[in-house]
Backbone as CSV, one residue per row, in Angstrom:
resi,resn,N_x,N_y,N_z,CA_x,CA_y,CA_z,C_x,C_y,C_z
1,UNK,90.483,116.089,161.627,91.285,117.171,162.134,92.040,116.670,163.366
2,UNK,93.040,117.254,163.484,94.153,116.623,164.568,94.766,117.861,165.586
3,UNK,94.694,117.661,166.738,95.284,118.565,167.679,96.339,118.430,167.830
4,UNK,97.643,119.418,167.612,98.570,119.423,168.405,98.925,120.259,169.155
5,UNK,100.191,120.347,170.015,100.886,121.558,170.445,102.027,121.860,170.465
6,UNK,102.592,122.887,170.306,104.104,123.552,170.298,104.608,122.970,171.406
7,UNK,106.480,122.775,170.852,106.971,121.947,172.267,108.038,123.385,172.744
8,UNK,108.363,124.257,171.520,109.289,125.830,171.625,108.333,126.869,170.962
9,UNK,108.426,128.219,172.026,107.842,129.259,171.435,108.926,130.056,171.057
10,UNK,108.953,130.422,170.042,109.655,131.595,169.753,109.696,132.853,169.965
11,UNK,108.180,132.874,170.385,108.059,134.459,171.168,108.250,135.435,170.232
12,UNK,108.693,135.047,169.033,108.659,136.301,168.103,107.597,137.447,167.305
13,UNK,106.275,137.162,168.408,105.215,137.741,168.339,105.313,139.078,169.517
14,UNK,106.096,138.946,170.111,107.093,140.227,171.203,107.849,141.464,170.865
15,UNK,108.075,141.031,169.434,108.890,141.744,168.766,110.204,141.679,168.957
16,UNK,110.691,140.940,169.096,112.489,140.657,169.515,112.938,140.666,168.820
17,UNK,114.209,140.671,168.241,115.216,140.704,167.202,115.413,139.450,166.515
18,UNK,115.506,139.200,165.588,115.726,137.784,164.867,116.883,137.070,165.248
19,UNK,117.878,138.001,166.140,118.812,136.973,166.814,118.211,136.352,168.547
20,UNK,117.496,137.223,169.016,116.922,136.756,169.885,115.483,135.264,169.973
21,UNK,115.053,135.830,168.656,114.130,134.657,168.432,114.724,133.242,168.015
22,UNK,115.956,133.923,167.154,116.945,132.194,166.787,117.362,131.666,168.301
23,UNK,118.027,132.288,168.820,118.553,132.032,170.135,117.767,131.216,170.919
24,UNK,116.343,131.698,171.093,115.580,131.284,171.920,114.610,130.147,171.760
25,UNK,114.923,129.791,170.108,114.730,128.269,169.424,115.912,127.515,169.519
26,UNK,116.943,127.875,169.427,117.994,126.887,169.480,118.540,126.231,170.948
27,UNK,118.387,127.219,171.865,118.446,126.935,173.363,117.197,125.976,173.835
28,UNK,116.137,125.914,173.087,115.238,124.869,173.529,114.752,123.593,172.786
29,UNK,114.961,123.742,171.467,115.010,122.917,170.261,115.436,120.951,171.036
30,UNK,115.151,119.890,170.760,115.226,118.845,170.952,114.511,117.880,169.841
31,UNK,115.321,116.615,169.723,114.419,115.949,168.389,113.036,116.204,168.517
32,UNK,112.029,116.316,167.501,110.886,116.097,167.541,109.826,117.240,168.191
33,UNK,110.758,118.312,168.606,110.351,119.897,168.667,109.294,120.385,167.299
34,UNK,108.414,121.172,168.500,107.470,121.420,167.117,107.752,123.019,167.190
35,UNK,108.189,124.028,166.816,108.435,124.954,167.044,107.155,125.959,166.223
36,UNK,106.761,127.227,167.459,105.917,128.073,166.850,106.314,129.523,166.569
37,UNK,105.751,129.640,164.944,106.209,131.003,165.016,105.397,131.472,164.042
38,UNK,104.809,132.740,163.873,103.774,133.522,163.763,104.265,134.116,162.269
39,UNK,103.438,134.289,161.268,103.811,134.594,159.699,104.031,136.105,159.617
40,UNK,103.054,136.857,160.853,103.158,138.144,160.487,104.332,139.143,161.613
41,UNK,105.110,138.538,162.449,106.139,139.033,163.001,106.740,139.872,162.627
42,UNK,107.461,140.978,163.309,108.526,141.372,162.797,109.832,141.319,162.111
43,UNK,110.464,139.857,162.969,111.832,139.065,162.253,111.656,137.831,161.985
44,UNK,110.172,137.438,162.058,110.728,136.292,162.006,111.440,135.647,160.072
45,UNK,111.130,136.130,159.314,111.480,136.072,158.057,113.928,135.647,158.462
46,UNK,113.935,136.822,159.012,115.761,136.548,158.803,115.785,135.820,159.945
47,UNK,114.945,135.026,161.316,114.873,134.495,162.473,114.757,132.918,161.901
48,UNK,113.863,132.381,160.677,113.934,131.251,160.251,115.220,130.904,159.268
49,UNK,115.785,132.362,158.545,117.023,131.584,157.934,118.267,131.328,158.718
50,UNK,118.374,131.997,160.011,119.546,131.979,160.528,119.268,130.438,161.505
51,UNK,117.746,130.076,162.396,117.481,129.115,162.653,117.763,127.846,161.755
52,UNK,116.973,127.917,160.928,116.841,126.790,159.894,118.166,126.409,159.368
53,UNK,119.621,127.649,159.092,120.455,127.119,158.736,121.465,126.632,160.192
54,UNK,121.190,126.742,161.054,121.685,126.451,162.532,121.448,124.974,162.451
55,UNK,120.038,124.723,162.747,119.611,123.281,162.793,120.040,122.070,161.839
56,UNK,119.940,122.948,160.604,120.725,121.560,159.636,122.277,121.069,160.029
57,UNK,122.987,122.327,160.102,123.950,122.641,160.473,124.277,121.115,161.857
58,UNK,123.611,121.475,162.847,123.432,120.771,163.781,122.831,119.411,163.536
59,UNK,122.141,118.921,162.031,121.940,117.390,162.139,120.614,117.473,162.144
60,UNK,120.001,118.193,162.183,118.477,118.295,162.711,117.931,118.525,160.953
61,UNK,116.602,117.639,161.139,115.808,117.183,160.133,114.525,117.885,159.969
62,UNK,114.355,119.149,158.795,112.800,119.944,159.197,112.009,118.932,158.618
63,UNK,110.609,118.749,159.125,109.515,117.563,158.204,108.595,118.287,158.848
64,UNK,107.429,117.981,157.837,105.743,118.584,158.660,105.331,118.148,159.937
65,UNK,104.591,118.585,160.641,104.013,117.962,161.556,103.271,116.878,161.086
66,UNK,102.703,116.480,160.330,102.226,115.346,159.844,102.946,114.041,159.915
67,UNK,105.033,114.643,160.047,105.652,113.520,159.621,105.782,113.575,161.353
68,UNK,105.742,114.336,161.857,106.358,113.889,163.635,104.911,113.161,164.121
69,UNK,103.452,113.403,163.986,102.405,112.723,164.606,102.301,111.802,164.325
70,UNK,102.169,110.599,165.567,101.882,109.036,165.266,100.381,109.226,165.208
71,UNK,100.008,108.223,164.156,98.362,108.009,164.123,98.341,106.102,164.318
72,UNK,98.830,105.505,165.124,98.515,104.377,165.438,99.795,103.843,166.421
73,UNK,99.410,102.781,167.330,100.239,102.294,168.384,100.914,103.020,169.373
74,UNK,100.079,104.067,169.598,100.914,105.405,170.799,99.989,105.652,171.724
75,UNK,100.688,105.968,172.884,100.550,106.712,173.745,100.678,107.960,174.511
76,UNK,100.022,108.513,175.409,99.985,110.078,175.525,100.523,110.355,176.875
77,UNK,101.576,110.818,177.229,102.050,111.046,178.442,101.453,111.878,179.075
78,UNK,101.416,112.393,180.588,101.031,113.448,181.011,100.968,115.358,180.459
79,UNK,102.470,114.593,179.891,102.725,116.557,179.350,102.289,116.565,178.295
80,UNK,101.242,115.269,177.440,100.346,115.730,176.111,101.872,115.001,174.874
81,UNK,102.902,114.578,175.400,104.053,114.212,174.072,103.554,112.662,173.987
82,UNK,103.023,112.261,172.709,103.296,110.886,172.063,104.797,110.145,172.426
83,UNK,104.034,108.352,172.488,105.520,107.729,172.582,105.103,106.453,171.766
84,UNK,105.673,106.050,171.053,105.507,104.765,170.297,105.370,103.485,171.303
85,UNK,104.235,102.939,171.111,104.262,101.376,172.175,105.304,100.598,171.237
């Protein structure tokens, strides 16, 4: 079993509007962002299509967390983010 952590909250456990929750992923979003967001929300359902089609849009690549965690030759910075030696 493997620990990680969210690098963007979406906060869409607040109940915000699905333009507010896109907004507030895309304003913080950076390669290798692990973004969190909760299944039973209010928006988040129309908050991931308007995100998800933003990000491609923008170049950005969705993959599992499995594909962003290094499991060999890394290191752990202070703020907990992996860096390839």
């Amino acid at each position: 079993m493997l620990t990680v952590q969210w690098s963007v909250d979406s906060l869409d456990w607040k109940g915000i509007s699905a333009q507010e929750i896109t907004t507030r992923i895309l304003d913080r979003v950076e390669n290798g962002s692990i973004i969190l967001c909760h299944n039973n929300s209010d928006h988040i359902l129309d908050a991931l299509v308007m995100t998800l089609d933003r990000l491609l849009m923008q170049g950005y690549k969705v993959v599992s967390v499995g594909e962003l965690v290094l499991f060999e030759d890394y290191s752990i910075d202070r703020n907990g983010i992996q860096h390839k030696n």
